[in-house]
Biotite code that builds the C-alpha atoms (Angstrom):
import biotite.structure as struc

atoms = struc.array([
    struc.Atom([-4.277, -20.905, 7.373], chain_id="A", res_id=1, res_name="UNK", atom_name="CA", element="C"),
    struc.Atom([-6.056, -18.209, 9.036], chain_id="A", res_id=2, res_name="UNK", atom_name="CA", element="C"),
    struc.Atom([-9.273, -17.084, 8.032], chain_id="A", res_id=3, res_name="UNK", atom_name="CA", element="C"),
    struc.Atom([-8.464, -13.490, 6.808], chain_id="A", res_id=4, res_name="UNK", atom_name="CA", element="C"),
    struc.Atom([-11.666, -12.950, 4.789], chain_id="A", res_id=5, res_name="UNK", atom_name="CA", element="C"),
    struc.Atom([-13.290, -13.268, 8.227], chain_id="A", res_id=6, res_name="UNK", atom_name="CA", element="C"),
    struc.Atom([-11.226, -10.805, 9.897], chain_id="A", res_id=7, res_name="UNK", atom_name="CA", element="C"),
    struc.Atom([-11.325, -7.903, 7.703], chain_id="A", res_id=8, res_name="UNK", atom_name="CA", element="C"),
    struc.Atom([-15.383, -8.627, 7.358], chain_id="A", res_id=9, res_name="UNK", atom_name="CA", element="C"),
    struc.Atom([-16.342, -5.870, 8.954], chain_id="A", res_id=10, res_name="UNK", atom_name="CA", element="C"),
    struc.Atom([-13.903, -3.478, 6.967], chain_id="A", res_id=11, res_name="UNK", atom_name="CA", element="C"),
    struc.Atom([-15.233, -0.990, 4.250], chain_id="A", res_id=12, res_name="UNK", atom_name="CA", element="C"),
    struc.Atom([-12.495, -1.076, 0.991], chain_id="A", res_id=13, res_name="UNK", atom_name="CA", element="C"),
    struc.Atom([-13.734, 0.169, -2.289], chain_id="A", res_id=14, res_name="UNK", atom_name="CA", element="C"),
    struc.Atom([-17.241, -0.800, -3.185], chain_id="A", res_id=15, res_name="UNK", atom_name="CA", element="C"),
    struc.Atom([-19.767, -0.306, -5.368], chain_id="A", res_id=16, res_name="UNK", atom_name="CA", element="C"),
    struc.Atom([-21.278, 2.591, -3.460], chain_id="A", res_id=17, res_name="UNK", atom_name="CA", element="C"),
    struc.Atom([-17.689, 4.463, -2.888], chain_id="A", res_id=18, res_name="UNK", atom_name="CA", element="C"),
    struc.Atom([-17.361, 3.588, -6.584], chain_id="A", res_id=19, res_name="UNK", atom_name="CA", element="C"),
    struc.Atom([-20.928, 5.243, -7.296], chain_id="A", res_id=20, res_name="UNK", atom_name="CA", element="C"),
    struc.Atom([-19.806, 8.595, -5.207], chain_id="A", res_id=21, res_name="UNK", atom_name="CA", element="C"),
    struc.Atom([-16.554, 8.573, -7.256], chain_id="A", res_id=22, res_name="UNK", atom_name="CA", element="C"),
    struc.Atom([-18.050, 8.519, -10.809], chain_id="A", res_id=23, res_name="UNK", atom_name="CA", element="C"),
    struc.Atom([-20.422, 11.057, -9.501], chain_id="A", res_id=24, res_name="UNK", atom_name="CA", element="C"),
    struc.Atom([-18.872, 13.954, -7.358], chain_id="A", res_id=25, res_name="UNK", atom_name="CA", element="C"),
    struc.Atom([-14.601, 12.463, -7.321], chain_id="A", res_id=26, res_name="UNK", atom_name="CA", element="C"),
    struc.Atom([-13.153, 11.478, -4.379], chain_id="A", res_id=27, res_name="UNK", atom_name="CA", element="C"),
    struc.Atom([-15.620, 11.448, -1.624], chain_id="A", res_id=28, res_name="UNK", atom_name="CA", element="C"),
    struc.Atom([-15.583, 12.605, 2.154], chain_id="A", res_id=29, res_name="UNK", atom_name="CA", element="C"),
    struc.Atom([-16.008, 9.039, 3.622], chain_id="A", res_id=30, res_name="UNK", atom_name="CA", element="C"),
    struc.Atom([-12.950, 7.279, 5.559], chain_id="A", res_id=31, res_name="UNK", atom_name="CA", element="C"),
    struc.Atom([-12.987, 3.516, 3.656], chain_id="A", res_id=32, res_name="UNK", atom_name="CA", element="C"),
    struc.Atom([-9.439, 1.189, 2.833], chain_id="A", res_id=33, res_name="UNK", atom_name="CA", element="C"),
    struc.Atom([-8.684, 2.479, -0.531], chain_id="A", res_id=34, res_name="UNK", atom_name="CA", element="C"),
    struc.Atom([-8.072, -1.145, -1.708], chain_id="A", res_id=35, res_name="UNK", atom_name="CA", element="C"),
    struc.Atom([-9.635, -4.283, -3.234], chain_id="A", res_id=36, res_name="UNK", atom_name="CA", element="C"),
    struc.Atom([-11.470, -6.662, -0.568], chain_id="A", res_id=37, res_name="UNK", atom_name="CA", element="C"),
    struc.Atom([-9.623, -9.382, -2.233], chain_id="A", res_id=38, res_name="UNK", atom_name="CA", element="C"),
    struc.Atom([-5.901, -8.364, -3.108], chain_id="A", res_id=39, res_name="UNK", atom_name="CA", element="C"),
    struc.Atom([-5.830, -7.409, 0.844], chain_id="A", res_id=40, res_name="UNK", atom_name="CA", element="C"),
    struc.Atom([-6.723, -10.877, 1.740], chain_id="A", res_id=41, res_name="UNK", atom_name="CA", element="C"),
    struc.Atom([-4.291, -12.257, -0.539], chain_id="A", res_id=42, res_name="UNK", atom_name="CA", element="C"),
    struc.Atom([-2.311, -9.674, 0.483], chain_id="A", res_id=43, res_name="UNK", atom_name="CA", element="C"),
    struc.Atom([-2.148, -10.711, 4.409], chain_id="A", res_id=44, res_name="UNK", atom_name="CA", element="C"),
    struc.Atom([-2.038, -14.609, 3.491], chain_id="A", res_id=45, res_name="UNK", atom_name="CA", element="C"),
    struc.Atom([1.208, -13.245, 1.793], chain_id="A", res_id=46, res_name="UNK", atom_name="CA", element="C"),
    struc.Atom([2.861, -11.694, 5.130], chain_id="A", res_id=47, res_name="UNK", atom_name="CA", element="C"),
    struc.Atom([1.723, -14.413, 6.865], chain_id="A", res_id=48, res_name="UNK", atom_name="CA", element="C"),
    struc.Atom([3.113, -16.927, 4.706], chain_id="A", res_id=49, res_name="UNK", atom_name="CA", element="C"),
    struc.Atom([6.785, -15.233, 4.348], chain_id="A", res_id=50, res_name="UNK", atom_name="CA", element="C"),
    struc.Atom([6.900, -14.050, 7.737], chain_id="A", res_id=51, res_name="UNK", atom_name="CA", element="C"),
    struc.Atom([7.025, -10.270, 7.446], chain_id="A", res_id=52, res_name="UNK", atom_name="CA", element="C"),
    struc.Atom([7.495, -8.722, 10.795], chain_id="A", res_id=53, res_name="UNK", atom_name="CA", element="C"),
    struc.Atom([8.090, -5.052, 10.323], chain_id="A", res_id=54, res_name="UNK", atom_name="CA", element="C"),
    struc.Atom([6.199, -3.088, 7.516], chain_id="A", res_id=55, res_name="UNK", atom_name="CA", element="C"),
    struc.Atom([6.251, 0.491, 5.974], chain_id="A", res_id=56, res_name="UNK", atom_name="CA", element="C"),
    struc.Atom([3.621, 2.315, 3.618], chain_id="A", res_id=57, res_name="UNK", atom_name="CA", element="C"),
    struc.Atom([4.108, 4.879, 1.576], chain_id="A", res_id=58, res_name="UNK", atom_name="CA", element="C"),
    struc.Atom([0.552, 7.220, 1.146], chain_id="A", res_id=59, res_name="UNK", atom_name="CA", element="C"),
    struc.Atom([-1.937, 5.727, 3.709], chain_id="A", res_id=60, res_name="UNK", atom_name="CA", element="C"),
    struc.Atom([-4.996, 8.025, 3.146], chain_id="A", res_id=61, res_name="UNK", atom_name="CA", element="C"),
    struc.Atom([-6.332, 7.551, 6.631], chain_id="A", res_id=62, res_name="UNK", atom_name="CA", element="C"),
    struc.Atom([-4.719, 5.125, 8.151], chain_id="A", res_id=63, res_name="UNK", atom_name="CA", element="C"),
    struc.Atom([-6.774, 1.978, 7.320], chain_id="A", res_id=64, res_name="UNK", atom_name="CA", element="C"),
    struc.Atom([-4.424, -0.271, 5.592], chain_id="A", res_id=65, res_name="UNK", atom_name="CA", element="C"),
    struc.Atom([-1.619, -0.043, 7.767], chain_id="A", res_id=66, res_name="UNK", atom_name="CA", element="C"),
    struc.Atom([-4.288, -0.059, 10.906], chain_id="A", res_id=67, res_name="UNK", atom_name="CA", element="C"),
    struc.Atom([-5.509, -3.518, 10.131], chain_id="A", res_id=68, res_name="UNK", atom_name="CA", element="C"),
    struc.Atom([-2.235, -4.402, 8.669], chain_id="A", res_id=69, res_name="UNK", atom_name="CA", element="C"),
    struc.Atom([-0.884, -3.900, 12.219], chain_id="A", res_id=70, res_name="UNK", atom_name="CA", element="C"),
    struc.Atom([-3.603, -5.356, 14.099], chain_id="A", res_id=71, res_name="UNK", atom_name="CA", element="C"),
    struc.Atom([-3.525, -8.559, 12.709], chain_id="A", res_id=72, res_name="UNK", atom_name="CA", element="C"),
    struc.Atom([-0.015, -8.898, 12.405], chain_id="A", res_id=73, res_name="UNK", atom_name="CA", element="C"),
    struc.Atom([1.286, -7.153, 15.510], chain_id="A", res_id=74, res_name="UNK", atom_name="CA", element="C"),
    struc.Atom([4.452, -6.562, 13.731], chain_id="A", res_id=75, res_name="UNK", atom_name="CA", element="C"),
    struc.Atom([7.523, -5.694, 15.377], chain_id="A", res_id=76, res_name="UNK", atom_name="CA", element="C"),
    struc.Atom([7.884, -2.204, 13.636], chain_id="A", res_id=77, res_name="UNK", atom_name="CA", element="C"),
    struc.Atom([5.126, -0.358, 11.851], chain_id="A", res_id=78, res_name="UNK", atom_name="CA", element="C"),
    struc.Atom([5.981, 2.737, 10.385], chain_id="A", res_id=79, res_name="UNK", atom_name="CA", element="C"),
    struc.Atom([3.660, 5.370, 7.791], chain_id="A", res_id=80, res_name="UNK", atom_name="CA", element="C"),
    struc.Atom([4.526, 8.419, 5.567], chain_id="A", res_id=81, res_name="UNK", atom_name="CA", element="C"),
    struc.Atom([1.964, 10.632, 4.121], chain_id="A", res_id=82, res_name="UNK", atom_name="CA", element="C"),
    struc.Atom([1.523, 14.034, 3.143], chain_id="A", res_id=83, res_name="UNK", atom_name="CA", element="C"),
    struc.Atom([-2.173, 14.762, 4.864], chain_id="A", res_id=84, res_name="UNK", atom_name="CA", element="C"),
    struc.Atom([-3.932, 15.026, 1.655], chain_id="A", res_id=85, res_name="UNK", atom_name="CA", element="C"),
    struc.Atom([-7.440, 13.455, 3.226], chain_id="A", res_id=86, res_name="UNK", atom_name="CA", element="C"),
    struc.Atom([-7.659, 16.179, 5.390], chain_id="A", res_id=87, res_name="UNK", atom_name="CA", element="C"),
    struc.Atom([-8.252, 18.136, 2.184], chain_id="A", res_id=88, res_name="UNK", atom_name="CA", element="C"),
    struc.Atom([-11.390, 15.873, 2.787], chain_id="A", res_id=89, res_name="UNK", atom_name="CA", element="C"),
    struc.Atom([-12.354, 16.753, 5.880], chain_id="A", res_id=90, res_name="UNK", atom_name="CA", element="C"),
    struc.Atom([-11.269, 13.450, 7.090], chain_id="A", res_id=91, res_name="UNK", atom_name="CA", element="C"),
    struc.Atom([-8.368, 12.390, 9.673], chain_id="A", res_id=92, res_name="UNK", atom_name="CA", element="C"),
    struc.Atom([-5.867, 10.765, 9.862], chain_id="A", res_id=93, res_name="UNK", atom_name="CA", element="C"),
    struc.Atom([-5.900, 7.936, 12.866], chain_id="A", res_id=94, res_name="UNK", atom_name="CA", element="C"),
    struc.Atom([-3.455, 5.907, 13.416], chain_id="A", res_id=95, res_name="UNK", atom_name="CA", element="C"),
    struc.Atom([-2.664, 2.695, 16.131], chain_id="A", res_id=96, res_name="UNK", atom_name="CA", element="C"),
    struc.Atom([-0.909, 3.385, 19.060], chain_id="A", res_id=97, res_name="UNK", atom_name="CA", element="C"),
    struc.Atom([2.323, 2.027, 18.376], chain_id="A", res_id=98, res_name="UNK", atom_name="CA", element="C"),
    struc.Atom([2.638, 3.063, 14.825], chain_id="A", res_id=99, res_name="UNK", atom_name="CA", element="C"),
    struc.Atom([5.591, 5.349, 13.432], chain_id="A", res_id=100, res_name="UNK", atom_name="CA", element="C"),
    struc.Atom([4.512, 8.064, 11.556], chain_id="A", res_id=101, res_name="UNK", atom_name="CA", element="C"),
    struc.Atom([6.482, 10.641, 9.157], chain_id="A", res_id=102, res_name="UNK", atom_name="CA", element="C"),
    struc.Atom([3.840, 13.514, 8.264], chain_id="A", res_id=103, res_name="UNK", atom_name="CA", element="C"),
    struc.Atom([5.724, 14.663, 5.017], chain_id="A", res_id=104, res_name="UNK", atom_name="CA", element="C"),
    struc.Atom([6.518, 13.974, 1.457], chain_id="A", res_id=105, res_name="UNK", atom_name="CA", element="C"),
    struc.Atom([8.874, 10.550, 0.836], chain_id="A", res_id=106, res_name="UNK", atom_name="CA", element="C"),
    struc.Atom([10.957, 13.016, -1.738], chain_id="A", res_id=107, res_name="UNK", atom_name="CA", element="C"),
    struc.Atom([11.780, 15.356, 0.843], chain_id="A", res_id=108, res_name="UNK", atom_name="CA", element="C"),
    struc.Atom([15.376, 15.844, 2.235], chain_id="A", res_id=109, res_name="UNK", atom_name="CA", element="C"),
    struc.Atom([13.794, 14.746, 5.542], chain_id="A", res_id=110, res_name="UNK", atom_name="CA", element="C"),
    struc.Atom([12.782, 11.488, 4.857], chain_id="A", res_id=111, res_name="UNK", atom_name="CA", element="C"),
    struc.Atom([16.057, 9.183, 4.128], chain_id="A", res_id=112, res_name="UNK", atom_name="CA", element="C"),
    struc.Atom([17.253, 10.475, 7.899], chain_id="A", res_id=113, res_name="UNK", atom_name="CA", element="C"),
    struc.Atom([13.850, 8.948, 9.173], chain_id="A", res_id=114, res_name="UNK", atom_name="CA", element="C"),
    struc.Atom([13.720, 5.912, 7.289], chain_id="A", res_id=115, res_name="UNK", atom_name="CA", element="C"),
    struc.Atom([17.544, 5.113, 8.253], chain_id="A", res_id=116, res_name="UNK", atom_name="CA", element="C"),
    struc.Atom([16.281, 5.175, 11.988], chain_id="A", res_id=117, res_name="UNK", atom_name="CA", element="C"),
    struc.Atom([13.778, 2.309, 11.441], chain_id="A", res_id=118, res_name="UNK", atom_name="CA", element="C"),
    struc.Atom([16.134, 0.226, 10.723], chain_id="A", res_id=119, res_name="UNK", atom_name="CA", element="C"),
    struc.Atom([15.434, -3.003, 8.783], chain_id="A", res_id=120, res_name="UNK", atom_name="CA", element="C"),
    struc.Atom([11.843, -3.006, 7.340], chain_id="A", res_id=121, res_name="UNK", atom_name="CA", element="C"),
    struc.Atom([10.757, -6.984, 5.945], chain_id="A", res_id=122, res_name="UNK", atom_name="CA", element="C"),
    struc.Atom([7.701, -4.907, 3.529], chain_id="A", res_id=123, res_name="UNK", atom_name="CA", element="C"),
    struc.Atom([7.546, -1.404, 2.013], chain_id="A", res_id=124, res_name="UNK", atom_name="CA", element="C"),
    struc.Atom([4.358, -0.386, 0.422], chain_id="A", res_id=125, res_name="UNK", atom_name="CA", element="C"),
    struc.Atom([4.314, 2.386, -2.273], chain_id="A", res_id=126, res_name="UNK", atom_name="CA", element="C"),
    struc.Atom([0.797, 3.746, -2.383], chain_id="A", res_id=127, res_name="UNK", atom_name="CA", element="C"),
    struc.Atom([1.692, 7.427, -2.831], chain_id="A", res_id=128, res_name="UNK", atom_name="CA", element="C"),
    struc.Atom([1.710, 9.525, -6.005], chain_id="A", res_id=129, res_name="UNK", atom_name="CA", element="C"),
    struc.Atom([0.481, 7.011, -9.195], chain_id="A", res_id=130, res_name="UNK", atom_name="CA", element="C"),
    struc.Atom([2.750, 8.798, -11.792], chain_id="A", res_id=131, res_name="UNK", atom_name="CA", element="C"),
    struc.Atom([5.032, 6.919, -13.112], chain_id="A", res_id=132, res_name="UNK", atom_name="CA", element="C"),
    struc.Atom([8.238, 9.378, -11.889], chain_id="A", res_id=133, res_name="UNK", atom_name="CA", element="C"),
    struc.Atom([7.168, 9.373, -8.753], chain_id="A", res_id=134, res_name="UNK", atom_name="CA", element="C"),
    struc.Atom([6.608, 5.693, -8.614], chain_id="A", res_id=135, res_name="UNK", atom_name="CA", element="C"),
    struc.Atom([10.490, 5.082, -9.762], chain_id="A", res_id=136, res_name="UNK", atom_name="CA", element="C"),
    struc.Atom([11.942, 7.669, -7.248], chain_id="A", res_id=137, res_name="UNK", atom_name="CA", element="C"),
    struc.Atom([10.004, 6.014, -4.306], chain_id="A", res_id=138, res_name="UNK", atom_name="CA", element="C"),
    struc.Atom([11.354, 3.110, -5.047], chain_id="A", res_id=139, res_name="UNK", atom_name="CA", element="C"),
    struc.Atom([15.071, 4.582, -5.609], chain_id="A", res_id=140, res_name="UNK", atom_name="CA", element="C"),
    struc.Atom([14.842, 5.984, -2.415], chain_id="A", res_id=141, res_name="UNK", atom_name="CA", element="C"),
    struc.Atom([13.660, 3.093, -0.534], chain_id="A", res_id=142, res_name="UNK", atom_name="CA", element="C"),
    struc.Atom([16.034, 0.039, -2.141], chain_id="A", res_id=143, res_name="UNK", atom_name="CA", element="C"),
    struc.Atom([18.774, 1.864, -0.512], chain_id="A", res_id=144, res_name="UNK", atom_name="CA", element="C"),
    struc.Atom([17.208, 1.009, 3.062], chain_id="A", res_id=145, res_name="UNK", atom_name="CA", element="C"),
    struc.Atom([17.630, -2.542, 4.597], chain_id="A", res_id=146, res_name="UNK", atom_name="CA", element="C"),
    struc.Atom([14.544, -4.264, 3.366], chain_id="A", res_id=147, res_name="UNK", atom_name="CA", element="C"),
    struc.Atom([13.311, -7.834, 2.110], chain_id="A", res_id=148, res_name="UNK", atom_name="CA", element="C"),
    struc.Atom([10.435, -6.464, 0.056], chain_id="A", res_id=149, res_name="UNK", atom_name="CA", element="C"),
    struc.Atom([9.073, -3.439, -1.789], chain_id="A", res_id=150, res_name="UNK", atom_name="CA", element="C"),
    struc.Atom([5.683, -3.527, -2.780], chain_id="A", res_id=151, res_name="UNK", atom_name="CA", element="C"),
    struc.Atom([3.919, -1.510, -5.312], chain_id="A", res_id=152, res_name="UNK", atom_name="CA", element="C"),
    struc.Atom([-0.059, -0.785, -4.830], chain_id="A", res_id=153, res_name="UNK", atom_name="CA", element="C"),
    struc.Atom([-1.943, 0.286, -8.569], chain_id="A", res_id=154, res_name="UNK", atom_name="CA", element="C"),
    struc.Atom([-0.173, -2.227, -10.795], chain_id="A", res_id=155, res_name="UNK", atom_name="CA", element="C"),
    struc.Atom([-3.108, -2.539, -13.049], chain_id="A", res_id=156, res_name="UNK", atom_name="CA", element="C"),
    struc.Atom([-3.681, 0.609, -14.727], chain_id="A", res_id=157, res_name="UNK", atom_name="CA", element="C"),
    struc.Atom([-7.192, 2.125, -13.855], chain_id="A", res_id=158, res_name="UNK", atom_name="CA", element="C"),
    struc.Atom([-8.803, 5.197, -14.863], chain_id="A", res_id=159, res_name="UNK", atom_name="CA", element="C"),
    struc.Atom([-8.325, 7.038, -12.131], chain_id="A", res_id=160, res_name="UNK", atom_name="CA", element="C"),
    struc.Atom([-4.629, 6.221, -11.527], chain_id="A", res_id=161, res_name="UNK", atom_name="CA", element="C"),
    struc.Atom([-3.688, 5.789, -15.103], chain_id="A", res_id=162, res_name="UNK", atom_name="CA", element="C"),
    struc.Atom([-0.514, 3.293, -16.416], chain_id="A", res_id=163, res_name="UNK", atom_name="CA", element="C"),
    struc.Atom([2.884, 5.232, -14.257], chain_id="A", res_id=164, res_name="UNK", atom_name="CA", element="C"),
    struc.Atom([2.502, 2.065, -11.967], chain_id="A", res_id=165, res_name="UNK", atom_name="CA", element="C"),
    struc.Atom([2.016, -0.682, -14.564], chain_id="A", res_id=166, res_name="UNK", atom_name="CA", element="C"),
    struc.Atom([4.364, 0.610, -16.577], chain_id="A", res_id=167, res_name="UNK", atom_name="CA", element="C"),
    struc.Atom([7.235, 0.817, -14.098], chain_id="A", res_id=168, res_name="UNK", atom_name="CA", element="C"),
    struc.Atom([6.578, -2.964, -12.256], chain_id="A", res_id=169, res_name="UNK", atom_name="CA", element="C"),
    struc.Atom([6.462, -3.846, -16.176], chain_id="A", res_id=170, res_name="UNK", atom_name="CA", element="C"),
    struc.Atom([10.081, -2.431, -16.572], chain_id="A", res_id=171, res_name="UNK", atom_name="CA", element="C"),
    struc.Atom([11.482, -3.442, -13.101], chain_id="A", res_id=172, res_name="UNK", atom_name="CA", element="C"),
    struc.Atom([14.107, -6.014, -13.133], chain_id="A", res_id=173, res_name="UNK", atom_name="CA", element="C"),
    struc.Atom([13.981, -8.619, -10.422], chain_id="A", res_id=174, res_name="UNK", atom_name="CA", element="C"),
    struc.Atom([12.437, -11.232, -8.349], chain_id="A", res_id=175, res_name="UNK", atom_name="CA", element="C"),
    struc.Atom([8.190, -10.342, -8.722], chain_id="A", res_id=176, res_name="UNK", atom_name="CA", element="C"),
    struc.Atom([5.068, -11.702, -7.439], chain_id="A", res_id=177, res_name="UNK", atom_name="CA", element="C"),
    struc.Atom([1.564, -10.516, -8.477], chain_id="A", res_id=178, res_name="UNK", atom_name="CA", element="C"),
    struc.Atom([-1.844, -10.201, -6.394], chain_id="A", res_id=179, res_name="UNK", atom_name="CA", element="C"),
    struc.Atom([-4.200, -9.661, -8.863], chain_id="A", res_id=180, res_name="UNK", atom_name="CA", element="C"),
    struc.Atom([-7.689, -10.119, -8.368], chain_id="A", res_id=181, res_name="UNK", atom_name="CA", element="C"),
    struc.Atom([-11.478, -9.365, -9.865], chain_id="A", res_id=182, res_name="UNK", atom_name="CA", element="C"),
    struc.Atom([-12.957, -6.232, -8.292], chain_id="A", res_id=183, res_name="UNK", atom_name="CA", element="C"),
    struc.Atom([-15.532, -8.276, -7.473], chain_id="A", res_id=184, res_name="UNK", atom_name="CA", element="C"),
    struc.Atom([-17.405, -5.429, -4.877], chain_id="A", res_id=185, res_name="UNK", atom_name="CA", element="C"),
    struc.Atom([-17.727, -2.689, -7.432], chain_id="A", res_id=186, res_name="UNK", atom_name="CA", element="C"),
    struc.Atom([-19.462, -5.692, -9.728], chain_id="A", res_id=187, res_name="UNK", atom_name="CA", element="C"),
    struc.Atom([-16.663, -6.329, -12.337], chain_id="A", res_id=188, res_name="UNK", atom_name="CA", element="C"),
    struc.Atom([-14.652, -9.459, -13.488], chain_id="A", res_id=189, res_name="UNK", atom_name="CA", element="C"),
    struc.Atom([-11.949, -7.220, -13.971], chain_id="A", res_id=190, res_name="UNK", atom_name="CA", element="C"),
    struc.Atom([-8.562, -6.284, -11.738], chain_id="A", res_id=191, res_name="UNK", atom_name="CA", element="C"),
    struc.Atom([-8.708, -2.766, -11.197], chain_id="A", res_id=192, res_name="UNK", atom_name="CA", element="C"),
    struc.Atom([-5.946, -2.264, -8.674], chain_id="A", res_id=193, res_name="UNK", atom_name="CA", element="C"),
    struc.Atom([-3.436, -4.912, -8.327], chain_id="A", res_id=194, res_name="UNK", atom_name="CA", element="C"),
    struc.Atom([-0.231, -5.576, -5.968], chain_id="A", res_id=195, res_name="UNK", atom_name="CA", element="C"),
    struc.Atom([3.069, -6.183, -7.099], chain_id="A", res_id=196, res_name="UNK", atom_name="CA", element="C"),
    struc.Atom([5.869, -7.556, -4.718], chain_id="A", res_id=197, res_name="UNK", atom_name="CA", element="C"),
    struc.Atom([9.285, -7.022, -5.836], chain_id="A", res_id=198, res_name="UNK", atom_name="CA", element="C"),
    struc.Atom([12.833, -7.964, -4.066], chain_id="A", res_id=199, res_name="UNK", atom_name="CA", element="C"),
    struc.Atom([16.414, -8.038, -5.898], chain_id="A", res_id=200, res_name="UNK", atom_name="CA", element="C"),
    struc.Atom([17.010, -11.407, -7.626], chain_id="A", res_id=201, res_name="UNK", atom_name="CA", element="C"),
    struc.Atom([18.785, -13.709, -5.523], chain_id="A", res_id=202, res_name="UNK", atom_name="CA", element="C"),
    struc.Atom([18.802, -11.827, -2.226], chain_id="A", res_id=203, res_name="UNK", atom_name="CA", element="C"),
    struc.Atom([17.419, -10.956, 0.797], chain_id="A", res_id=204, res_name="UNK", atom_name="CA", element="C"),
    struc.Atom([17.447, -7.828, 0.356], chain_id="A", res_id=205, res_name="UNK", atom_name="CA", element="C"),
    struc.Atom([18.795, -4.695, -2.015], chain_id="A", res_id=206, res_name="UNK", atom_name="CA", element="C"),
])
């Protein structure tokens, strides 16, 4: 098995100094994977494992999930949607050469034409809006699309996210895996985040 927690060493996610700036002044100007160390590991020893060769998310912040994502795995199709909400921040958004990127809302009338055009996607991430609505019509929209996977990011409620993700991978019928870890950077034996992997029972895809 590869040695993932070496190759994302030198990669900033949530930490107890981003957590610091949070509890202090809210979301801070500073470009950092908005993710637990830990679920990402067990995250990419996941796509490795099944064999995931073309991958979507949903809300990237920056870019730095779906960069590393798509350096280590050199998929075959990488695609992003995101409204621009760090540059609220004063911070860009940089993406890989290479990687497909719709610079809009995923509830907009423009987004089903270009998600038909990628095609077949193995993994969709939903990292976008946390509410629980939201959550379900991202999902609705995106089951319709050839895909093996959907994935949902914020499955353990948190108080900055709240319980719209929990609650709906609580509710969601189907074949599910969990990646839940200890948010061991910010100090705590507790999941804060968590990953939920969901395809339709049975099949390949929805």
């Amino acid at each position: 098995m590869r040695g993932f927690a070496d190759e994302l060493k030198d990669i900033r996610f949530w930490d107890s100094g981003i957590e610091k700036l949070i509890e202090e002044q809210g979301l801070p100007a500073i470009d950092f994977v908005m993710q637990t160390r830990e679920e990402i590991i067990a995250l990419c020893e996941w796509i490795d494992e099944n064999r995931i060769k073309s991958y979507l998310e949903i809300g990237i912040w920056t870019g730095g999930l779906v960069n590393l994502l798509h350096r280590c795995f050199k998929f075959q199709r990488t695609a992003a949607c995101d409204i621009g909400a760090a540059r609220l921040f004063s911070l860009e958004i940089n993406l890989a050469p290479g990687i497909l990127f719709y610079e809009g809302n995923s509830h907009s009338p423009i987004y089903p034409n270009w998600r038909r055009k990628l095609g077949q996607i193995d993994l969709t991430l939903i990292d976008a809006s946390h509410s629980y609505e939201d959550v379900k019509r991202d999902f609705a929209i995106n089951r319709k699309f050839p895909h093996r996977y959907i994935a949902f990011q914020g499955i353990v409620a948190n108080k900055y996210t709240g319980d719209g993700v929990k609650q709906f991978w609580t509710e969601l019928e189907g074949e599910k895996f969990e990646i839940v870890r200890p948010h061991t950077e910010i100090g705590s034996s507790e999941p804060t985040m968590g990953i939920g992997i969901w395809r339709a029972a049975n099949k390949s895809q929805s």
